[in-house]
PDB file as gemmi writes it, atoms N, CA and C in Angstrom:
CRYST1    1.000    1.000    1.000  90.00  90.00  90.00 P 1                      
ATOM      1  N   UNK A   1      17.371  24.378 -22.625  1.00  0.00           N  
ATOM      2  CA  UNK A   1      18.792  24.613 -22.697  1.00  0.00           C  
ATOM      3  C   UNK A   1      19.249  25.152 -21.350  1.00  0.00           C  
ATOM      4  N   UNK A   2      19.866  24.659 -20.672  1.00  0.00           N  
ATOM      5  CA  UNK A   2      21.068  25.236 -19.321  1.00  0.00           C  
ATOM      6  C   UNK A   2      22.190  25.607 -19.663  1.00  0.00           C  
ATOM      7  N   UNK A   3      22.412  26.457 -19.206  1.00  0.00           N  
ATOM      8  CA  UNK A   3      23.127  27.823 -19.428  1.00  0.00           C  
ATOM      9  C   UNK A   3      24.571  27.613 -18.751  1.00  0.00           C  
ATOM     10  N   UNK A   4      23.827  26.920 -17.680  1.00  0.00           N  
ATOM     11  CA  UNK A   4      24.687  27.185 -16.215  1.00  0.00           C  
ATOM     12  C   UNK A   4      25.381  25.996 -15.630  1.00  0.00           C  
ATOM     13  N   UNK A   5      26.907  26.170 -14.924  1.00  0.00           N  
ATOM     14  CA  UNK A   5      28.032  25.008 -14.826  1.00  0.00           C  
ATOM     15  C   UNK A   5      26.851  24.582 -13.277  1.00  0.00           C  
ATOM     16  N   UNK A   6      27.058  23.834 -13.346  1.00  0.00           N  
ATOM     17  CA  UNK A   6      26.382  23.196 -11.721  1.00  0.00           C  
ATOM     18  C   UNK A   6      27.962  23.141 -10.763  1.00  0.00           C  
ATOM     19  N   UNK A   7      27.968  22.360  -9.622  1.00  0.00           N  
ATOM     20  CA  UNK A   7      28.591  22.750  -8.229  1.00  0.00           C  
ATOM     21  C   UNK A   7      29.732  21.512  -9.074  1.00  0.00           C  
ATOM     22  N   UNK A   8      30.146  20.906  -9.948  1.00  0.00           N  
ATOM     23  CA  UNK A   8      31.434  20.367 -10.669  1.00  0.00           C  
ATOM     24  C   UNK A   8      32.139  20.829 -11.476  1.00  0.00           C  
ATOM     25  N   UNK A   9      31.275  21.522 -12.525  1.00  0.00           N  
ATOM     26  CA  UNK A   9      31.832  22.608 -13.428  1.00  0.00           C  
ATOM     27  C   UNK A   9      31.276  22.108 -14.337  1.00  0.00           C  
ATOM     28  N   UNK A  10      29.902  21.058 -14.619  1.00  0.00           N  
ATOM     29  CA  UNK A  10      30.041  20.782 -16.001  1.00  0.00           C  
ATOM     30  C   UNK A  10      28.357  21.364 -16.324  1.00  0.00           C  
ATOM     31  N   UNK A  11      28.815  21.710 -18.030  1.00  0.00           N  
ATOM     32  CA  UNK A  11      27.907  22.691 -18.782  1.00  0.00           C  
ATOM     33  C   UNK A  11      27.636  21.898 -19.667  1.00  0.00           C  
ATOM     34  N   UNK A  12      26.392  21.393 -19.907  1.00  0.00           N  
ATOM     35  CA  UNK A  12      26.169  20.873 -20.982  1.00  0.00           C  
ATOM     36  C   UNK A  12      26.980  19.544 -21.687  1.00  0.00           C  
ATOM     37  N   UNK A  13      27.806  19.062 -20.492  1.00  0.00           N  
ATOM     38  CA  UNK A  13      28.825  18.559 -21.595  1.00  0.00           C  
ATOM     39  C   UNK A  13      30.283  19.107 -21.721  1.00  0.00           C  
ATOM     40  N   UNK A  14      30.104  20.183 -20.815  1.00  0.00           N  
ATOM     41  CA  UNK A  14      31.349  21.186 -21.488  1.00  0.00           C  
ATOM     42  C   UNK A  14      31.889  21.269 -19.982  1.00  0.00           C  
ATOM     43  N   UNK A  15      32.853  20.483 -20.043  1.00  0.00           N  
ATOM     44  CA  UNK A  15      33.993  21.024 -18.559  1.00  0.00           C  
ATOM     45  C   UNK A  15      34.610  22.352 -18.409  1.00  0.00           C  
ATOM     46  N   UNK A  16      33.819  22.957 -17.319  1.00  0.00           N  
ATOM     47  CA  UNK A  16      33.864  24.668 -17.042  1.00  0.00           C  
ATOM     48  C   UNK A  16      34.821  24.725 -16.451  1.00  0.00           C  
ATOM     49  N   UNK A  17      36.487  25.236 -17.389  1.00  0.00           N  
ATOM     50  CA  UNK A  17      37.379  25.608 -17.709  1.00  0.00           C  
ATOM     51  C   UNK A  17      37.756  27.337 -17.157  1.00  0.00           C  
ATOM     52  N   UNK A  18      38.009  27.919 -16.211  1.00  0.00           N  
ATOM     53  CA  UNK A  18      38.227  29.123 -16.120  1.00  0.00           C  
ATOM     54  C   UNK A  18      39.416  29.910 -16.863  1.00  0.00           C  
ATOM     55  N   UNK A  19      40.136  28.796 -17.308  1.00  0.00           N  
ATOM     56  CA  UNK A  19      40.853  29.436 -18.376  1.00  0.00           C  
ATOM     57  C   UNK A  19      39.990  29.648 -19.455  1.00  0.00           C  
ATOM     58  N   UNK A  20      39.318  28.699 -19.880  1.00  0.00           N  
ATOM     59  CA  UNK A  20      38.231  29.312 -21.029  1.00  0.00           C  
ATOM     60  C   UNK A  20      37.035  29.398 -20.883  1.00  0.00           C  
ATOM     61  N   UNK A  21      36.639  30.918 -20.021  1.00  0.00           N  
ATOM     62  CA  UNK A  21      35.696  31.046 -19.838  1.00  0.00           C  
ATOM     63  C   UNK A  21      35.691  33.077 -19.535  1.00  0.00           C  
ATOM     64  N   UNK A  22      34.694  33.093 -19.785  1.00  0.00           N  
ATOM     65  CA  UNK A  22      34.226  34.363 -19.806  1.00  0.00           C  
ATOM     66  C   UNK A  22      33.211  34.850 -18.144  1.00  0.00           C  
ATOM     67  N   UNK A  23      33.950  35.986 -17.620  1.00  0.00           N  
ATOM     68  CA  UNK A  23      33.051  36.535 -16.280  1.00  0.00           C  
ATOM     69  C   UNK A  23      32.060  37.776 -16.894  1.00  0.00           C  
ATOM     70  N   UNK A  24      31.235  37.149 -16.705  1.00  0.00           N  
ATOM     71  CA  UNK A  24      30.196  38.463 -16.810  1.00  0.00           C  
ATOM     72  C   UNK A  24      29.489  39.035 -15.748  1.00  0.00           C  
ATOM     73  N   UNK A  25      29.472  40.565 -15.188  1.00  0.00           N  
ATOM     74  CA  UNK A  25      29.388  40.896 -14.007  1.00  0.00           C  
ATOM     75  C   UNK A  25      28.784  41.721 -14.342  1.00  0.00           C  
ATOM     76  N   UNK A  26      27.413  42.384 -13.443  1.00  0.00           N  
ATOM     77  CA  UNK A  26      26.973  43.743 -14.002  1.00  0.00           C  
ATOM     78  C   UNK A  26      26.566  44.456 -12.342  1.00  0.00           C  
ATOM     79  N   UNK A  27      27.362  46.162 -12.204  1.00  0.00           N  
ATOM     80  CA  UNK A  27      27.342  46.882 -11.084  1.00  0.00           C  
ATOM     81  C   UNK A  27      25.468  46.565 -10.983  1.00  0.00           C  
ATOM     82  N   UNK A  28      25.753  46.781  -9.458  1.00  0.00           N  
ATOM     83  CA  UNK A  28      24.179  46.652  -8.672  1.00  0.00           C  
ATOM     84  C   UNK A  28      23.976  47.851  -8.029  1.00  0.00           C  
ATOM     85  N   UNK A  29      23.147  48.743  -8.569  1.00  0.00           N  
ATOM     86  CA  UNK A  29      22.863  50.072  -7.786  1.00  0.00           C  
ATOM     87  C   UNK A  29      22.032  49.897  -6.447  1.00  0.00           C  
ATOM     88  N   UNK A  30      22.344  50.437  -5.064  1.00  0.00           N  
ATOM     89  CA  UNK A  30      21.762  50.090  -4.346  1.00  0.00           C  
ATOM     90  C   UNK A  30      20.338  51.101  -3.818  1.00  0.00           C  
ATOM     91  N   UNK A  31      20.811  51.783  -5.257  1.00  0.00           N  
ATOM     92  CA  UNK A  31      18.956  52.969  -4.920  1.00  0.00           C  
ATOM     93  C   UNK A  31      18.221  53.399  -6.334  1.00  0.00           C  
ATOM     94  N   UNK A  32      19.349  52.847  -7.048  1.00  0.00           N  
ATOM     95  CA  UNK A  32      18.324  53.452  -8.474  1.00  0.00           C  
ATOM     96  C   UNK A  32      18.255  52.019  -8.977  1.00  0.00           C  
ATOM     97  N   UNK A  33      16.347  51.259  -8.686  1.00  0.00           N  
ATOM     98  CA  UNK A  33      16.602  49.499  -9.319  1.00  0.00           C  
ATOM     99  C   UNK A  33      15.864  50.046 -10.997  1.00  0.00           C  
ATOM    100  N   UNK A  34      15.862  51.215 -11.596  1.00  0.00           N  
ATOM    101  CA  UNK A  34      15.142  51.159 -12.841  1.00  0.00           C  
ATOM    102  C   UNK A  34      16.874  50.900 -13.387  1.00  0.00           C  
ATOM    103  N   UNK A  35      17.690  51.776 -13.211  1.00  0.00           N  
ATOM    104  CA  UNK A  35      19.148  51.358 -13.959  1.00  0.00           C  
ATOM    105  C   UNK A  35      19.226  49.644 -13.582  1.00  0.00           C  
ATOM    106  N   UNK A  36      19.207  49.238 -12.614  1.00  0.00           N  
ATOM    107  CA  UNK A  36      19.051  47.912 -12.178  1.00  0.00           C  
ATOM    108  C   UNK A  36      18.682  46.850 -13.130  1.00  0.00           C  
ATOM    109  N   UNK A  37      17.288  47.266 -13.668  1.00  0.00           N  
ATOM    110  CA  UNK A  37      16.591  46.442 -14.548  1.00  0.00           C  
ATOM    111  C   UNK A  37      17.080  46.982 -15.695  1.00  0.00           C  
ATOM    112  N   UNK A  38      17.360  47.741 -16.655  1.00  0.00           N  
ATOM    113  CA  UNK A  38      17.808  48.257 -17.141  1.00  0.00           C  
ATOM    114  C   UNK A  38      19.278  47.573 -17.781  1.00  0.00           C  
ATOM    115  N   UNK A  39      19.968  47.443 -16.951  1.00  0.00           N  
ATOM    116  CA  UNK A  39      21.427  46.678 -17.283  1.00  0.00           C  
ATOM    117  C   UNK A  39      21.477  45.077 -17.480  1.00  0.00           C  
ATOM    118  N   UNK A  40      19.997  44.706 -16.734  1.00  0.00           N  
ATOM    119  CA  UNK A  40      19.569  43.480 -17.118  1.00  0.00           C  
ATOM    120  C   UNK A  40      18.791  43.358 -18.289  1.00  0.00           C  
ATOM    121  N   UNK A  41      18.263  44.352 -18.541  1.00  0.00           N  
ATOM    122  CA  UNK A  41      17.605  44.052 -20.007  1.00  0.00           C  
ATOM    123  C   UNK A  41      18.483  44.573 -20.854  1.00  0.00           C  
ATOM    124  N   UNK A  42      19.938  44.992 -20.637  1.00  0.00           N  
ATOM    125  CA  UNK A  42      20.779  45.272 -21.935  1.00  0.00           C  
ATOM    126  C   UNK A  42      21.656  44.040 -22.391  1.00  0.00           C  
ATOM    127  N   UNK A  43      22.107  43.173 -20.922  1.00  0.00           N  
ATOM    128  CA  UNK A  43      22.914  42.017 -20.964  1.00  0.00           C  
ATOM    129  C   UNK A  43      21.986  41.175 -21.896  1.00  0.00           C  
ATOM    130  N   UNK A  44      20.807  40.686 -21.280  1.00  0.00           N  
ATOM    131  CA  UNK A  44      19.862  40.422 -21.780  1.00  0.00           C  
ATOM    132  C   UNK A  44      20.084  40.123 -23.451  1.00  0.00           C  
ATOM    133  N   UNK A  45      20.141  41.430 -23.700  1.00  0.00           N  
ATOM    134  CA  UNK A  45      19.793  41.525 -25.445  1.00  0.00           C  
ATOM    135  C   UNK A  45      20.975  41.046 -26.006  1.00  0.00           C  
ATOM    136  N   UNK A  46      21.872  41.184 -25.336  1.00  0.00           N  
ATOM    137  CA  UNK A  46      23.455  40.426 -25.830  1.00  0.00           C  
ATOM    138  C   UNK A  46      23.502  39.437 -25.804  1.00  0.00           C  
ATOM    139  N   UNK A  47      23.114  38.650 -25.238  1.00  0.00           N  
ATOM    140  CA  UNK A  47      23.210  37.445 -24.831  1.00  0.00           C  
ATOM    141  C   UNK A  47      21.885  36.567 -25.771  1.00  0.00           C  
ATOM    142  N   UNK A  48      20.848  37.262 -26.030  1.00  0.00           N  
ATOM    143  CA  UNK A  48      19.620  36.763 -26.840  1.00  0.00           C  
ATOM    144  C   UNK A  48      20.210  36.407 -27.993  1.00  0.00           C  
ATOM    145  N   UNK A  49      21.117  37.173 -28.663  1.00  0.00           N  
ATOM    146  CA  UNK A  49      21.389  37.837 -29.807  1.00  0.00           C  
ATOM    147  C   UNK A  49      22.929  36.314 -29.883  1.00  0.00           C  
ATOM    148  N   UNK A  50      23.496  36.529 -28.992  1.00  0.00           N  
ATOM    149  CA  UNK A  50      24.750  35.813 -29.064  1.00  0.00           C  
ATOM    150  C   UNK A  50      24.138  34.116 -29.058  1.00  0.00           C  
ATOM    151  N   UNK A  51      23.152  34.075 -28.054  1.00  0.00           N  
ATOM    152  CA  UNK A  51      23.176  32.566 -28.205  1.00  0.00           C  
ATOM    153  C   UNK A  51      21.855  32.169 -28.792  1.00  0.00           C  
ATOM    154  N   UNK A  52      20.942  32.617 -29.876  1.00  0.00           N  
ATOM    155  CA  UNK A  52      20.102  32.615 -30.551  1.00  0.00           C  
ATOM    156  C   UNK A  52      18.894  32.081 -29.632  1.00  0.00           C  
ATOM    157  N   UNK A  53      18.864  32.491 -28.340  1.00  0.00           N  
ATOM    158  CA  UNK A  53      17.383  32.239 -27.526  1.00  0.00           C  
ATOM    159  C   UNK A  53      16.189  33.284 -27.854  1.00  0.00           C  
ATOM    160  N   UNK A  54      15.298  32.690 -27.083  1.00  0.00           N  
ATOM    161  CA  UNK A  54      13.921  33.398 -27.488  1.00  0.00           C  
ATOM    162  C   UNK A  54      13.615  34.302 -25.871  1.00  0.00           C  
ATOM    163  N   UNK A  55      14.093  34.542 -25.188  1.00  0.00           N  
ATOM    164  CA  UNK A  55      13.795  34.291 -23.287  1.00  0.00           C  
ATOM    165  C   UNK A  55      15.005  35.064 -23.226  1.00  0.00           C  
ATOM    166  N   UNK A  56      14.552  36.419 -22.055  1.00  0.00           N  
ATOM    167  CA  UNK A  56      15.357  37.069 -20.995  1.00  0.00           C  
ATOM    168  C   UNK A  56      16.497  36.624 -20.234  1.00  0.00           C  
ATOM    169  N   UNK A  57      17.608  35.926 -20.507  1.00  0.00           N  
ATOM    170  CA  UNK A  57      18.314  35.233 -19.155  1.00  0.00           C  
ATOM    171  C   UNK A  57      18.924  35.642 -18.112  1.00  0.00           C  
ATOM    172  N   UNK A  58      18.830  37.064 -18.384  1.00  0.00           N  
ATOM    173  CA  UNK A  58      18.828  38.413 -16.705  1.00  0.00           C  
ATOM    174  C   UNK A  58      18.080  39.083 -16.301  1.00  0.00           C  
ATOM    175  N   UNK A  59      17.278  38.801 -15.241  1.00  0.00           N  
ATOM    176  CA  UNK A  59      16.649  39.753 -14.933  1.00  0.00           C  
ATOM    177  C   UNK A  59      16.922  39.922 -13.468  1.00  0.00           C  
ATOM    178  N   UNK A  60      15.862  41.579 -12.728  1.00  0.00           N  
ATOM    179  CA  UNK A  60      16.755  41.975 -11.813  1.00  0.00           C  
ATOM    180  C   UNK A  60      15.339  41.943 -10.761  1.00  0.00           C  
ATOM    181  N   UNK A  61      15.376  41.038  -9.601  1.00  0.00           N  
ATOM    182  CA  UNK A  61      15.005  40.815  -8.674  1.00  0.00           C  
ATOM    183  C   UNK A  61      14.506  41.991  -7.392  1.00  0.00           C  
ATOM    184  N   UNK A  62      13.792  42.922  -7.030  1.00  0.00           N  
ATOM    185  CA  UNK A  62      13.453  44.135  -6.293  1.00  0.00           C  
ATOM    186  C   UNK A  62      13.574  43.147  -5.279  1.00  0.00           C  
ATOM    187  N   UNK A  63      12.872  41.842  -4.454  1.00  0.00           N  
ATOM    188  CA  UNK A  63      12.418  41.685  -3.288  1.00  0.00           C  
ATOM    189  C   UNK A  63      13.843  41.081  -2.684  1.00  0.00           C  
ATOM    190  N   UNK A  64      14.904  40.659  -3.235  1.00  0.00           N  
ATOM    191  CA  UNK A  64      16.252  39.966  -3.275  1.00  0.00           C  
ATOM    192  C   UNK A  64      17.146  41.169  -3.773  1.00  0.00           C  
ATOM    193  N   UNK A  65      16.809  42.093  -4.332  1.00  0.00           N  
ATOM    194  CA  UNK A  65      18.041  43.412  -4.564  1.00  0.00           C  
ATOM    195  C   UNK A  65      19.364  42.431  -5.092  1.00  0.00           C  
ATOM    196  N   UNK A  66      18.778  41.586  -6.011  1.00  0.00           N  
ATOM    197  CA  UNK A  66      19.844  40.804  -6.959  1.00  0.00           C  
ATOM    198  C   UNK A  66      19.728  40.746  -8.012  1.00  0.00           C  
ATOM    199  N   UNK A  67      20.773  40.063  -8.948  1.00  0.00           N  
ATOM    200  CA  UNK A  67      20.574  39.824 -10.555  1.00  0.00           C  
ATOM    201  C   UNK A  67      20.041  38.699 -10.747  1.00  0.00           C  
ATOM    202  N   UNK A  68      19.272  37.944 -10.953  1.00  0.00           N  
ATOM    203  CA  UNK A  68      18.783  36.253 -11.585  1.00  0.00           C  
ATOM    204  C   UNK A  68      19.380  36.008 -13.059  1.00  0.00           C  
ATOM    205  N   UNK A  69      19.541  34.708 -13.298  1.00  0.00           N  
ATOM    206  CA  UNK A  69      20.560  34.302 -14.539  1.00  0.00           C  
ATOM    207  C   UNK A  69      19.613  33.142 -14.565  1.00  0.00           C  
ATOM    208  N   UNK A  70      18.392  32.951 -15.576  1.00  0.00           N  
ATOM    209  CA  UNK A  70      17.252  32.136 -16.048  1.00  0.00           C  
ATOM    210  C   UNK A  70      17.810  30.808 -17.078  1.00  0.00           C  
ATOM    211  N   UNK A  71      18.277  30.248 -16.350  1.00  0.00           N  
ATOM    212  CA  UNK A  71      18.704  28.874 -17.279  1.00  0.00           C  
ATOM    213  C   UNK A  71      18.111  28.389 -17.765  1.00  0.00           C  
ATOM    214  N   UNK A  72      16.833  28.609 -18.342  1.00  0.00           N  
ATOM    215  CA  UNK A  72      16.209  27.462 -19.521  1.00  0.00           C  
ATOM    216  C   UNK A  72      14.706  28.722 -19.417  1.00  0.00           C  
ATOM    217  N   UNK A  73      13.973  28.444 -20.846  1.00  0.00           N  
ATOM    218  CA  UNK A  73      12.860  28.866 -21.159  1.00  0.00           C  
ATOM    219  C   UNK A  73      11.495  28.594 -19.790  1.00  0.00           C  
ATOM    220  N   UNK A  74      11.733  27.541 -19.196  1.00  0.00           N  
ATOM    221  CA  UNK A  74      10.905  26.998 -18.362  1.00  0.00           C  
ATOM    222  C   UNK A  74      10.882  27.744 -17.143  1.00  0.00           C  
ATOM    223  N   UNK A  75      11.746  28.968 -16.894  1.00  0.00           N  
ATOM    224  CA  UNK A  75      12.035  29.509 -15.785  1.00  0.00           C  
ATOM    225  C   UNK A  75      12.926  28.699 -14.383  1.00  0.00           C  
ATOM    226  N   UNK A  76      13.817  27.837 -14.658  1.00  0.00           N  
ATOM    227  CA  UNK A  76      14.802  27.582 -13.165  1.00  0.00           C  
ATOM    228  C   UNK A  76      15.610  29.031 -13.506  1.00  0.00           C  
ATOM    229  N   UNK A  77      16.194  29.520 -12.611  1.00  0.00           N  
ATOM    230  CA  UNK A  77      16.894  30.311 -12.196  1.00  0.00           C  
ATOM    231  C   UNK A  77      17.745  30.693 -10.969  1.00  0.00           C  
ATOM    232  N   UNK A  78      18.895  31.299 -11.037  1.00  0.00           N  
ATOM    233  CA  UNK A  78      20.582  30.952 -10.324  1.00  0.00           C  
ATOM    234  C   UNK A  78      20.340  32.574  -9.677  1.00  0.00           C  
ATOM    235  N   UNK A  79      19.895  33.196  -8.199  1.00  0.00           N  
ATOM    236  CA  UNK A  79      20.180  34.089  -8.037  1.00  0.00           C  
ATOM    237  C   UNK A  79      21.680  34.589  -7.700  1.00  0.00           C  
ATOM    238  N   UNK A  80      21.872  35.918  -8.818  1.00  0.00           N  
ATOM    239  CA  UNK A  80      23.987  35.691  -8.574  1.00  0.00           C  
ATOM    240  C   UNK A  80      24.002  36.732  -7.490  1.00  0.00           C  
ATOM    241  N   UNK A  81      24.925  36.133  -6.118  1.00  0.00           N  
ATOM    242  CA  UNK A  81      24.901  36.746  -5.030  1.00  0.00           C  
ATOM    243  C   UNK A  81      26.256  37.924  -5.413  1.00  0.00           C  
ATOM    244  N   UNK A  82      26.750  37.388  -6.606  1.00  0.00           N  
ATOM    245  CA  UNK A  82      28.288  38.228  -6.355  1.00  0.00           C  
ATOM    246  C   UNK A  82      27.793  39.123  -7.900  1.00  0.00           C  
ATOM    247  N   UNK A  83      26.733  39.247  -8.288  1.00  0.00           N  
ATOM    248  CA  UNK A  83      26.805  39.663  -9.631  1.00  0.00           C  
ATOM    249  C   UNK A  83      27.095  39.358 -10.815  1.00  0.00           C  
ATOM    250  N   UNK A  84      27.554  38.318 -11.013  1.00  0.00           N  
ATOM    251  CA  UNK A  84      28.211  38.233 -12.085  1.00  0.00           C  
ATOM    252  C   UNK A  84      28.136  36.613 -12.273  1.00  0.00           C  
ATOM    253  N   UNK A  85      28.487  35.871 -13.351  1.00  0.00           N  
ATOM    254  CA  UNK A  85      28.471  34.335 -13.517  1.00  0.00           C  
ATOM    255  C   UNK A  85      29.393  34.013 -14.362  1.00  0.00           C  
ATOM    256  N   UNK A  86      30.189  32.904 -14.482  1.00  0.00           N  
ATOM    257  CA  UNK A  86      31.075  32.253 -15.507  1.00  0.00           C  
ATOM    258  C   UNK A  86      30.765  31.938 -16.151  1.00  0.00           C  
ATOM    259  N   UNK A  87      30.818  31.931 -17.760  1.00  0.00           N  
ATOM    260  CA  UNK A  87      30.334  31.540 -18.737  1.00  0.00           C  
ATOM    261  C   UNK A  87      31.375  31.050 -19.560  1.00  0.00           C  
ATOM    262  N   UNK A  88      30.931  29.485 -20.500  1.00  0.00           N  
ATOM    263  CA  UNK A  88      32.363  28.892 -21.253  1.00  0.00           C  
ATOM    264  C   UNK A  88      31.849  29.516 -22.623  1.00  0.00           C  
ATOM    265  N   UNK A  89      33.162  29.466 -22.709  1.00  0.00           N  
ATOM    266  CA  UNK A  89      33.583  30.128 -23.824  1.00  0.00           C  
ATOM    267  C   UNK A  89      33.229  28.632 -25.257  1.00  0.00           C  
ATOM    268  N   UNK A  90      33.902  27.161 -25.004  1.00  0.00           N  
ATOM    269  CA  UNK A  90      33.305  26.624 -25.670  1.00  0.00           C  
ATOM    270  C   UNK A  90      32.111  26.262 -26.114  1.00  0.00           C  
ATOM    271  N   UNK A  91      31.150  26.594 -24.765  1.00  0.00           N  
ATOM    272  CA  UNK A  91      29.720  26.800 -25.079  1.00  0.00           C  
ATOM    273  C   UNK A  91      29.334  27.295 -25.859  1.00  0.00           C  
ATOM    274  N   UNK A  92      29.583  28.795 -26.089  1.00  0.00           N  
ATOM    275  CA  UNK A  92      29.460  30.011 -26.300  1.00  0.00           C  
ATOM    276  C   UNK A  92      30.349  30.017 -28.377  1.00  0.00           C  
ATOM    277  N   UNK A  93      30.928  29.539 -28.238  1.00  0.00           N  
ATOM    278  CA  UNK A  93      31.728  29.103 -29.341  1.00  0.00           C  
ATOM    279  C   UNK A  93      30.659  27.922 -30.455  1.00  0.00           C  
ATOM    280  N   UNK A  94      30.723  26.964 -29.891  1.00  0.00           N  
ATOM    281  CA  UNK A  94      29.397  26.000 -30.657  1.00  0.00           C  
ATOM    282  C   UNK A  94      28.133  26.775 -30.568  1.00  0.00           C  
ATOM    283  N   UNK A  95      28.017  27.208 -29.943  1.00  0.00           N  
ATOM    284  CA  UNK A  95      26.474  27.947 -30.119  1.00  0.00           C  
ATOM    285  C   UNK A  95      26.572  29.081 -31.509  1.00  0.00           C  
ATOM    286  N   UNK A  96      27.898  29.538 -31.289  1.00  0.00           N  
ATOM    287  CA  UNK A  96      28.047  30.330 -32.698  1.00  0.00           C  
ATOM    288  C   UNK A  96      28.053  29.646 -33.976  1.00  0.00           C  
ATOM    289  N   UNK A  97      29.065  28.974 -33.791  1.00  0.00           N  
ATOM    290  CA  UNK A  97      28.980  27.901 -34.883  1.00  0.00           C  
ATOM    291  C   UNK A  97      27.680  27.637 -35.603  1.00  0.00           C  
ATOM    292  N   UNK A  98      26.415  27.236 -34.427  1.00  0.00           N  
ATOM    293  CA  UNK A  98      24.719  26.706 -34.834  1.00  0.00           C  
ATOM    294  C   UNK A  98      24.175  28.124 -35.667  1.00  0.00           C  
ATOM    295  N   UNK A  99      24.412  28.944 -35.253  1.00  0.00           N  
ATOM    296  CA  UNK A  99      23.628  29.783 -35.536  1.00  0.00           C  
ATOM    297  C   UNK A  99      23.954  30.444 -37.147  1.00  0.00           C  
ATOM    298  N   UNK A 100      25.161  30.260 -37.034  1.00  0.00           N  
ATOM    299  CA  UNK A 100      26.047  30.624 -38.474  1.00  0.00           C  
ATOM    300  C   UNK A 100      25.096  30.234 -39.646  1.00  0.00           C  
ATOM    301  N   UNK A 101      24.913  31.042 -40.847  1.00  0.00           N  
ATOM    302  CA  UNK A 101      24.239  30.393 -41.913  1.00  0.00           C  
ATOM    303  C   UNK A 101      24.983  29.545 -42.860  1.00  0.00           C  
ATOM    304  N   UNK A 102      24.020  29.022 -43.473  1.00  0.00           N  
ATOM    305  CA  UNK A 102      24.918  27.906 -44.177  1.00  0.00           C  
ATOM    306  C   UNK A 102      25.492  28.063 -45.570  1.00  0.00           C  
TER     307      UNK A 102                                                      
END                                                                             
């Protein structure tokens, strides 16, 4: 599963819409990296939880002093230079939908 709009905007299928879409940004401490990792393993759990994955899709980089955003179980990964990534909301919407019981 990819997570992530590529350099056109498209997700899956899903034309990445900034009107409908969600910024998710998380502060980068530039001396404490345990809060660092930390805020990545909280997004993390939100995001596990929201889009019914099995896999970390933030984690926080020491040798790059960045956030990584893990697009698929297989490990590719998007280092975010600005912190933060766009996320669609219709994505994010059908994925709820799947997970819903029946």
């Amino acid at each position: 599963m990819n997570l992530l709009a590529d350099e056109t905007g498209t997700l899956l299928g899903y034309e990445l819409d900034q009107e409908n879409a969600v910024w998710i940004e998380l502060e980068r401490d530039q001396d404490n990296l345990a809060l660092n990792h930390r805020r990545a393993r909280q997004l993390s759990a939100v995001l596990m939880a929201l889009w019914g994955i099995d896999y970390a899709p933030i984690t926080f980089s020491e040798d790059k002093n960045r956030y990584r955003f893990k697009q698929s179980p297989s490990g590719s990964f998007l280092v975010l230079t600005d912190n933060g990534h766009w996320f669609s909301l219709d994505y994010m919407a059908e994925r709820a939908k799947q997970l819903e019981p029946a």
